[in-house]
C-alpha positions in Angstrom: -17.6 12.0 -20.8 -20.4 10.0 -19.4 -23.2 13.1 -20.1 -22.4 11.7 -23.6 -22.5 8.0 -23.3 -26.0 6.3 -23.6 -26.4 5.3 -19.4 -29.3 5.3 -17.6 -27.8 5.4 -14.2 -23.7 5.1 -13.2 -23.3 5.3 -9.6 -20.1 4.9 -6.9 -19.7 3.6 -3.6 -17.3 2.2 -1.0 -17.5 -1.0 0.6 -16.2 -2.1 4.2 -12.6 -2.6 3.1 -12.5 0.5 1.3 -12.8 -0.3 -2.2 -14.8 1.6 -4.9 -17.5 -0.2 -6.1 -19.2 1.2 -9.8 -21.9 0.5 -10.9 -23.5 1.6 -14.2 -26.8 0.7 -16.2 -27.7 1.2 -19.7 -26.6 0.2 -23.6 -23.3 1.4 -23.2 -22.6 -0.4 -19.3 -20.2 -3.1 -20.5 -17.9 -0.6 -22.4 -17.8 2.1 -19.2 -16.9 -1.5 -17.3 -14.0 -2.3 -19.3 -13.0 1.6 -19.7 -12.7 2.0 -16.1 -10.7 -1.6 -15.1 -8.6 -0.6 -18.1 -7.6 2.8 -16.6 -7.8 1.6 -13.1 -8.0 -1.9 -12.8 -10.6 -4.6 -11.5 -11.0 -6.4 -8.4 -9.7 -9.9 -9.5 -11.4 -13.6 -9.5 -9.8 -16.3 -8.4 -10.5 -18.2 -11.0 -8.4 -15.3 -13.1 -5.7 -15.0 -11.0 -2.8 -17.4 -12.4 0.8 -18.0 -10.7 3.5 -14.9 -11.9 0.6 -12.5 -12.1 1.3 -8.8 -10.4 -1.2 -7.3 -8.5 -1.2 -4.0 -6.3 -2.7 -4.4 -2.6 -2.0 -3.2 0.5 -1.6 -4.7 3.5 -3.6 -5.6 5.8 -4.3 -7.2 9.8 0.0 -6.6 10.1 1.3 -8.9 13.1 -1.9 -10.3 14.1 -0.6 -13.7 13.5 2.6 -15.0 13.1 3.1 -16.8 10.0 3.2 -14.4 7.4 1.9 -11.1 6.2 -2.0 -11.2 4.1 -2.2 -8.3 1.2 -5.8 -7.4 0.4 -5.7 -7.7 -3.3 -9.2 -7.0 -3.7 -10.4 -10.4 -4.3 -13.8 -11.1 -3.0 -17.2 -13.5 -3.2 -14.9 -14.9 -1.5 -13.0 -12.2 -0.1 -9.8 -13.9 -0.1 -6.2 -12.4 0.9 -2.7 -13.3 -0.6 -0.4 -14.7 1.6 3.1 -13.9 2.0 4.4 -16.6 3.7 7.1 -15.9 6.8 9.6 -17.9 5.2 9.8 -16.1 2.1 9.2 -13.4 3.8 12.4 -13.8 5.3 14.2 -14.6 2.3 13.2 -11.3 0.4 14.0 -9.0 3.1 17.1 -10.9 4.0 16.3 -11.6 7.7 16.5 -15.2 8.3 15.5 -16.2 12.2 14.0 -13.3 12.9 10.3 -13.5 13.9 7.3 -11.7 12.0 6.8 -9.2 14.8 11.0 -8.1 14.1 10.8 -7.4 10.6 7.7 -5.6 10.3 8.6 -3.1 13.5 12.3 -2.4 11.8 11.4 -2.3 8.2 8.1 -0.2 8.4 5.6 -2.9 6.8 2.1 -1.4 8.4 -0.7 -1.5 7.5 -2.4 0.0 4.2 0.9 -0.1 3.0 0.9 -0.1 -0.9 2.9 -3.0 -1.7 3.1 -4.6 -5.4 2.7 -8.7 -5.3 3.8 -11.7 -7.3 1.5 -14.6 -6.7 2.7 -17.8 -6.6 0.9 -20.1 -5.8 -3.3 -20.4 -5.7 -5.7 -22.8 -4.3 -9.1 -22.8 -5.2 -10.6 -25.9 -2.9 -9.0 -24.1 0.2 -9.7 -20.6 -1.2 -5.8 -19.8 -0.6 -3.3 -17.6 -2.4 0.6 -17.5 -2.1 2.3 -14.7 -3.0 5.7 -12.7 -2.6 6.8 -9.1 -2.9 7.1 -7.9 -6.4 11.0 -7.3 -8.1 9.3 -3.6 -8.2 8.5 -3.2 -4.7 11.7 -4.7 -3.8 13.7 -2.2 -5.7 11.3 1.0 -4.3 12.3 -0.7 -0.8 15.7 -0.8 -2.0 15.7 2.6 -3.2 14.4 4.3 0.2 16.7 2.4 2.1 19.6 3.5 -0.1 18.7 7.5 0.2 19.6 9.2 3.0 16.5 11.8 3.1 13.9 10.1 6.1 10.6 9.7 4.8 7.0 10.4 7.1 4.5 7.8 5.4 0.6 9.5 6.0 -2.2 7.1 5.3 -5.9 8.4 4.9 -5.6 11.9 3.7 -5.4 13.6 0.1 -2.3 15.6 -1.0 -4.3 18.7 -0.4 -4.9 18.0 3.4 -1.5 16.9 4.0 -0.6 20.1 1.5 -2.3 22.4 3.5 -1.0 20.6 7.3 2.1 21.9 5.7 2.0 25.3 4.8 0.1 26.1 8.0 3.0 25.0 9.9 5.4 26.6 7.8 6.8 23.1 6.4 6.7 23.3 3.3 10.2 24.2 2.4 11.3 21.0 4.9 9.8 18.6 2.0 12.0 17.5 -0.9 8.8 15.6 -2.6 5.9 14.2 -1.9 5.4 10.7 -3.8 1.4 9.0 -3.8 1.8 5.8 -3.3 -2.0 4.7 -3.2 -5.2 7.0 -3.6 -4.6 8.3 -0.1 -1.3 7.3 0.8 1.8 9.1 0.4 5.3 9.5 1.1 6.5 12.7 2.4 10.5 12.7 1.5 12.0 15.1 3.5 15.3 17.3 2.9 18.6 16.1 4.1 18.7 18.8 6.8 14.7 17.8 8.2 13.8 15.2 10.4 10.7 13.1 9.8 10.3 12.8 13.6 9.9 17.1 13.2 7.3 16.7 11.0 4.9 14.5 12.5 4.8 16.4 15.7 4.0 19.7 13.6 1.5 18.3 11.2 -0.2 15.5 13.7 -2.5 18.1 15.2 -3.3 19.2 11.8 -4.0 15.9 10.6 -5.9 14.1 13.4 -7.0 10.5 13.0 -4.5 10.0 9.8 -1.8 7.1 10.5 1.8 8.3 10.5 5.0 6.5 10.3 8.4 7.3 10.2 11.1 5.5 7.4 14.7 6.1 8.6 16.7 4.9 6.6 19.9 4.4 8.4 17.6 2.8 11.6 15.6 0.4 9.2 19.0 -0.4 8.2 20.4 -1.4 11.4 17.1 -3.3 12.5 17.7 -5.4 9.1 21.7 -6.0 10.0 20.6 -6.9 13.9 21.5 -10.5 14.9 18.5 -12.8 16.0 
């Protein structure tokens, strides 16, 4: 497709956060622009971004302080990060009085987690954007906790890696589905008769570097239920 548009140059990199940055040159640059953040979407402005607007993000810097959790929408010049507050934080996930550290260690909210967001509120003399977890990542949270096949989350590699970590250690059959969540995050379901935990220990070696976490169902559950 692009040997046949009229471009002098198109050309791709990755910034600090990880992002893909494009960058194209010729006649036809402002139609490649709006082709690509059609398909894929843009990094927004926050002069854009309005209240009930739904971004993807993932997040970021989880439990280094203690008021909430920031999403890295992939707002920059200012880099900026929405803000899910503690509070509502609490509300959504239906753990009032528990701290920020509780919920992210029982629910599994780490880092480079995928999440969809609702904004709610923004700022622009502070630079400062609200937001809350999307009805849609509610209900996939929902839907995980609800079905009882465990899930191994594996951040940083491409399905043919994590592919390949499993045939080599004859895991294949063990894996109900494997769901992408993000370019290079994915959710490894696992059969009713597998154990996440299993999983990671044979693939870890084969993966090396690439974060891992485990989704149990029944013990996110109970960490959800504890009292304060």
């Amino acid at each position: 497709m692009v040997a046949e548009l009229n471009l002098k140059k198109i050309g791709f990199a990755v910034d600090n956060r990880g992002h893909i940055v494009i960058s194209a040159a010729g006649q036809e640059e402002e139609f490649v622009v709006n082709l690509l953040a059609r398909e894929y979407g843009k990094v927004p402005d926050i002069h854009e971004v309005v209240p009930e607007s739904k971004y993807i993000g993932q997040l970021l810097d989880v439990g280094k302080v203690g008021y909430g959790l920031y999403t890295d929408i992939g707002m920059k010049d200012p880099r900026i990060d929405a803000l899910i507050p503690l509070h509502r934080l609490r509300e959504q996930m239906g753990m009032q009085g528990h701290s920020l550290r509780t919920i992210v260690k029982h629910l599994v909210l780490v880092d480079n987690l995928p999440v969809e967001v609702t904004v709610t509120e923004i700022n622009i003399g502070s630079e400062q954007v609200g937001a809350e977890f999307s009805s849609s990542f509610l209900q996939q949270f929902d839907s995980w906790m609800n079905d009882d096949h465990e899930r191994l989350l594996v951040f940083g590699a491409n399905r043919q890696m994590i592919e390949n970590a499993l045939r080599q250690t004859s895991h294949t059959e063990d894996i109900y589905q494997i769901e992408k969540l993000g370019f290079f995050e994915f959710s490894l379901q696992c059969k009713r008769s597998t154990r996440a935990s299993g999983i990671l220990a044979a693939i870890g070696p084969k993966l090396q570097g690439v974060p891992m976490h485990l989704f149990i169902p029944n013990e996110v559950e109970a960490g959800r239920s504890a009292k304060t």
